[in-house]
Every structure is written in structure tokens, then in C-alpha cells.
ZAMARGU-4260 file (C-alpha; in steps of 0.2 Angstrom, whole numbers, plus 5000, padded with zeros to 4 digits):
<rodrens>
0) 5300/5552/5572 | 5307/5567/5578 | 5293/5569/5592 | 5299/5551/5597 | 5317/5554/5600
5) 5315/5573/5608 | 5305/5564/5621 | 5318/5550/5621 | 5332/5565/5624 | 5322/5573/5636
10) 5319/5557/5649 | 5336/5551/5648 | 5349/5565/5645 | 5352/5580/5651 | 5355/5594/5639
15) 5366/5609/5647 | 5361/5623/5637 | 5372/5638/5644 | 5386/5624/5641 | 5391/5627/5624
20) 5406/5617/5619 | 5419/5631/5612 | 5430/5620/5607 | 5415/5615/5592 | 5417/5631/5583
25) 5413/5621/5563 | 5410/5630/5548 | 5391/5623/5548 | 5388/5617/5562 | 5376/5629/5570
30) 5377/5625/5589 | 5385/5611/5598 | 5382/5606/5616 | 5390/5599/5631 | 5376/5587/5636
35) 5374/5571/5649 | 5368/5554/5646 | 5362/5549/5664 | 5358/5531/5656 | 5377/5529/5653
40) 5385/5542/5664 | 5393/5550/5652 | 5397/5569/5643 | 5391/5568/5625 | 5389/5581/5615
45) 5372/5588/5606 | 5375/5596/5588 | 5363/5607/5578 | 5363/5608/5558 | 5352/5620/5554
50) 5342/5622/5537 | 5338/5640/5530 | 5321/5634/5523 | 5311/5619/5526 | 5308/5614/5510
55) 5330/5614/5507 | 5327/5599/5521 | 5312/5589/5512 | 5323/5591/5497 | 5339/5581/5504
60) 5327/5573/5519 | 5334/5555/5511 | 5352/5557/5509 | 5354/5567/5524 | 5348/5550/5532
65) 5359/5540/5524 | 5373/5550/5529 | 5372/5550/5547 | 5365/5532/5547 | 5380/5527/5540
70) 5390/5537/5552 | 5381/5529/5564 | 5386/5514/5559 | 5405/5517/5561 | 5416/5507/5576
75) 5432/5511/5576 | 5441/5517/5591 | 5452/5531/5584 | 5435/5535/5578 | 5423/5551/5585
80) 5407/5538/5588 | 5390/5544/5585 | 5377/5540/5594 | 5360/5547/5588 | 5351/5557/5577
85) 5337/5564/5571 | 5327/5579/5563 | 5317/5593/5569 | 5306/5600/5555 | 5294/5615/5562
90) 5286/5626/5553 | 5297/5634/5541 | 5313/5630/5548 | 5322/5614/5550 | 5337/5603/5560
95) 5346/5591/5561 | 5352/5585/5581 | 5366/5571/5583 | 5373/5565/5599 | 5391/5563/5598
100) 5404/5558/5608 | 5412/5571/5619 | 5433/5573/5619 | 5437/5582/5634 | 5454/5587/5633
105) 5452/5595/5615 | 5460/5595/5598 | 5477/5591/5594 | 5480/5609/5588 | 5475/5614/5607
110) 5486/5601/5615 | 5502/5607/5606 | 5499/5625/5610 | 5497/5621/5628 | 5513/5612/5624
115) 5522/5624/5618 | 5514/5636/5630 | 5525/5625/5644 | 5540/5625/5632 | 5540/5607/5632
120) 5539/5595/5616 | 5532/5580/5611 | 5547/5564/5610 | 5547/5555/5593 | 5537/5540/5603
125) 5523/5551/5607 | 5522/5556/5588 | 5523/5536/5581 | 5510/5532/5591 | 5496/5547/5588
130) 5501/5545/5569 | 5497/5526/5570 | 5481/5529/5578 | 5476/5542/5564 | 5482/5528/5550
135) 5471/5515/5559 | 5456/5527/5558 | 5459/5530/5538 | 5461/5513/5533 | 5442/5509/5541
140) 5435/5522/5534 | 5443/5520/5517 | 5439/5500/5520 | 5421/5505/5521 | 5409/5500/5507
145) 5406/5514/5500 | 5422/5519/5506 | 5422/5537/5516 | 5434/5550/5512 | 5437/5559/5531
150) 5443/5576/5516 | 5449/5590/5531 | 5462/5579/5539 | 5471/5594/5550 | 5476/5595/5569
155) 5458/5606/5571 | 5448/5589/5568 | 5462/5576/5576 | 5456/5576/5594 | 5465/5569/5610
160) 5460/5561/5626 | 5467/5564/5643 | 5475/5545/5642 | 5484/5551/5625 | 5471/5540/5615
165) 5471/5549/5596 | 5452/5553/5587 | 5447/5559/5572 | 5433/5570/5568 | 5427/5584/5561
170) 5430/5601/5572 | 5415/5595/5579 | 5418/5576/5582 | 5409/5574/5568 | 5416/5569/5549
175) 5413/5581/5539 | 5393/5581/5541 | 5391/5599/5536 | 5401/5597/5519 | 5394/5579/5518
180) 5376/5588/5519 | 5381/5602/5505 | 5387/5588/5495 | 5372/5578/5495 | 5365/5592/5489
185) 5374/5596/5475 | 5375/5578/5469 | 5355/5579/5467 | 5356/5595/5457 | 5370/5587/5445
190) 5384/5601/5451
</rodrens>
């Protein structure tokens, strides 16, 4: 299956290796990507979840792919979206690649120091209208069945577009998948 979508990747997007998005700098996320789907004409991003051993992979190889199945799965659009994923498995060594949406103009904690870079701040209407976007986002992903718990809600994994439209993510636009994978993990060894 991997062999399948590397070849997928590699006819219809173009992957920008001395392009690392710095802005991506996750706890567990081991390298992340500006990348271009030339079928949609769009920036994504390409993420990297590396695996110290293989066999740590075969061991969680199942609910690794129900996590990002399911993240797959979300629409929302206060949302990150995913939009592909698969596994790499060599050797000794293993990975997981998703393709995630890319947010161009950054975090919100990036926004507001440019702000305040400018000596400028945000009017109380700006403020009710990101924090409604944010609310919006957690009440689909707590209507979810299972619900999901987002867990590291700060203005690090609250991302803003250049038309002011609010997303939530996960550092890396994301949702948590590095401490979604260590749980996994930890659930099958009864910790």
C-alpha cells in the first residue's frame, strides 16, 4: 500500500524538500514540508512521524490507521483538513507521511506578535469572531462519535489565514497525531 501512494505522491504533487515549513516545529513530528498538489493547485504540506524501530510500527500498525483514518474523516471548516496518509515501512525503520493542509500566514501566536511588533491591537470584534470559529471547531469534534479531545488548545496550534479565517491544529496542522500515536501505544500495553 505504501508503494502505491509513493507513486501516487510522486505523479501528482510536488514535494519541495529544501522547503521545510518552520513554522511546524511539533514535539514528534519529525519533518514537515511545504509541498504542491499540481492536481488541485494548491500548497499542502507533507509531515513525517518517524518510528525508532520497525517492529514499534507493526505493533501499533492498526490503531495508527484508525487514527488518521478518522482524522481523515473530519470536515469542518475551522478545521486543519487532512488529506492523505500512508506508511513507509523499510527495513528497520519506519513512517508515517500525511498530507495536510497548508495555513500560510501562520499561528495565532505568530499573528499577534507581528501585532504587537506594529503596536497595533486586535478590536473586541476581531476577538468574538476568532473565538467563535475556535467554539465551532470543538463542538464537531466533541460531537464526533467517539468524540475527539483536540487536548493542547494554545495560540501555537490555532492557525490563521490571510482572510482572518480561524483553524485549529496541532502545531503542525495536525491534531495532536504525535500524542494520539504515544497514546495508542500506551492503551495497548494497559498504561
Amino acid at each position: 500500500m505504501a508503494m502505491v501512494w509513493s507513486c501516487w505522491l510522486r505523479a501528482h504533487r510536488s514535494l519541495h524538500p529544501s522547503l521545510q515549513v518552520n513554522q511546524r516545529n511539533v514535539p514528534g513530528i519529525d519533518s514537515a514540508y511545504l509541498a504542491m498538489d499540481t492536481e488541485e493547485g494548491v500548497e499542502v504540506v507533507w509531515n513525517e512521524v518517524q518510528f525508532s524501530e520497525r517492529k514499534n510500527f507493526k505493533l501499533q500498525e492498526e490503531k495508527v490507521k484508525a487514527v488518521f483514518d478518522n482524522l481523515i474523516q473530519l470536515d469542518h471548516l475551522n478545521i486543519v483538513k487532512f488529506h492523505k496518509y500512508w506508511a513507509d515501512v523499510k527495513e528497520n525503520k519506519a513512517r508515517v507521511i500525511f498530507i495536510t493542509e497548508y495555513m500560510s500566514s501562520g499561528s495565532l501566536k505568530q499573528f499577534l506578535k507581528k501585532t504587537k511588533k506594529n503596536h497595533k491591537t486586535m478590536n473586541e470584534k476581531a476577538w468574538k469572531r476568532w473565538c467563535t470559529q475556535i467554539l465551532s471547531a470543538l463542538s464537531y469534534l466533541h460531537s464526533c462519535d467517539p468524540p475527539i479531545i483536540h487536548g493542547n488548545l494554545t495560540c501555537d496550534t490555532i492557525f490563521i489565514q490571510h482572510n482572518g479565517l480561524i483553524k485549529i491544529g496541532s502545531g503542525n496542522a495536525c491534531l495532536g497525531v504525535p500524542r494520539l500515536i504515544r497514546q495508542t501505544a500506551q492503551t495497548e500495553k494497559g498504561i
